[in-house]
C-alpha positions as CSV (number, residue, x, y, z in Angstrom):
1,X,-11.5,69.1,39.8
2,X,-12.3,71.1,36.8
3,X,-14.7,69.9,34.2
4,X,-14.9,71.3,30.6
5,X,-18.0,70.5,28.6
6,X,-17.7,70.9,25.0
7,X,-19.8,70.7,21.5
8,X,-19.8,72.5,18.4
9,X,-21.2,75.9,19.4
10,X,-21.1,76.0,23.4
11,X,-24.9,75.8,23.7
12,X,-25.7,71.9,24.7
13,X,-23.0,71.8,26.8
14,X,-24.6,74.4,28.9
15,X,-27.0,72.2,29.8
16,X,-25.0,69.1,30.0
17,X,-22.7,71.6,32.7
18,X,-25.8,72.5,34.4
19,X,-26.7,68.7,35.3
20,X,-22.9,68.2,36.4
21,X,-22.9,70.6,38.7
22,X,-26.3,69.3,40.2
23,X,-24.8,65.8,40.2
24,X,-21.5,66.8,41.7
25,X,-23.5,68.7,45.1
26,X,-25.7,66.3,45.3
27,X,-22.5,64.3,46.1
28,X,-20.7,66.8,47.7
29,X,-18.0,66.4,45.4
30,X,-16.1,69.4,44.6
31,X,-16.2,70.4,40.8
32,X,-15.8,73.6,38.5
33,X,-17.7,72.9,35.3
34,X,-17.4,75.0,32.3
35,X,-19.0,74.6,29.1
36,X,-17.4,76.0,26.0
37,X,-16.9,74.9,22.3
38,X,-13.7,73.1,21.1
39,X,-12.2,76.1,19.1
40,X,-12.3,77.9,22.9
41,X,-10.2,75.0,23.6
42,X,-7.1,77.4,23.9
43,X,-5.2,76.1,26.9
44,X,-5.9,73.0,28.7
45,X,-3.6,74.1,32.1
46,X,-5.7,73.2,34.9
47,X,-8.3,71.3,32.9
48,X,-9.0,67.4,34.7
49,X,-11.4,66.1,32.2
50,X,-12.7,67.3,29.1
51,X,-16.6,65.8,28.1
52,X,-16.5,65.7,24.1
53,X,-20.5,65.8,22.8
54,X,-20.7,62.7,20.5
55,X,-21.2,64.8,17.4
56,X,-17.5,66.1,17.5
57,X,-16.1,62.4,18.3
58,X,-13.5,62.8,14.9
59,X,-12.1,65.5,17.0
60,X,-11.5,63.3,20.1
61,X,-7.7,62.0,18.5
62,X,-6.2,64.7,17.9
63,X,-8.0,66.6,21.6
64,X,-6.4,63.4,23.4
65,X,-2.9,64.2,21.9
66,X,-2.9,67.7,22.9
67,X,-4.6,66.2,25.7
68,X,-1.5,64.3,26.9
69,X,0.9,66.8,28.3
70,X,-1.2,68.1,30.4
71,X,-2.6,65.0,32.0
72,X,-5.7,66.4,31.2
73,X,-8.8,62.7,30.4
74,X,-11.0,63.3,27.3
75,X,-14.3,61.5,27.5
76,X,-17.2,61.6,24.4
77,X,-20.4,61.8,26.1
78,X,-23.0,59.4,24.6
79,X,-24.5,60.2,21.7
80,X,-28.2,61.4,23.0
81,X,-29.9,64.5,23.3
82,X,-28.3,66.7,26.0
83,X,-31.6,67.3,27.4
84,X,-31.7,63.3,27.9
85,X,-28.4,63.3,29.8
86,X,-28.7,62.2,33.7
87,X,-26.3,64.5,35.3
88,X,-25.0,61.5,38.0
89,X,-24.2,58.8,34.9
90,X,-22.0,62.0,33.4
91,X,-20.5,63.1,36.5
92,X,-19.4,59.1,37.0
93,X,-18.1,59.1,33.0
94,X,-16.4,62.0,34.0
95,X,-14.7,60.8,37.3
96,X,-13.8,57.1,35.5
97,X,-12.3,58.8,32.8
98,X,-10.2,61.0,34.8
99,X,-9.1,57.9,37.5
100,X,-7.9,55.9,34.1
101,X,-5.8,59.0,33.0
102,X,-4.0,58.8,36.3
């Protein structure tokens, strides 16, 4: 599964991505997480789930209808500090959004 953390300039997603892939081995669950910016945001082939930071949620429509054709779950992440983030209550938003894009 391939995760894709975004906010405005790349930088809080980093850390958000960080506690992802703690959560994930922890688990043993298999995961590529990258963190990025929207306007990186190219190409969604091969993206499961895409974590929206909560400042950029008046992006989230029009992510979700590009979103679409690939299949690909847009989540926003809650709208806290990404320093206050628990890595295992992300990875689960993360998993529960892509199960209810299936």
């Amino acid at each position: 599964m391939k995760i894709v953390v975004v906010c405005g300039a790349g930088a809080s997603s980093t850390f958000v991505a960080v506690k992802l892939r703690n959560a994930a081995a922890a688990r043993g669950i298999p995961v590529t997480v990258e963190a990025g910016s929207v306007s990186q945001l190219d190409s969604l082939d091969g993206i499961d789930v895409i974590l929206v930071g909560a400042h950029l949620e008046a992006s989230v429509p029009a992510l979700r209808d590009r979103a679409a054709a690939s299949g690909t779950a847009v989540a926003v992440l809650p709208p806290i500090s990404p320093a206050a983030l628990d890595g295992a209550r992300t990875l689960d938003l993360a998993l529960d959004s892509r199960t209810t894009a299936l």
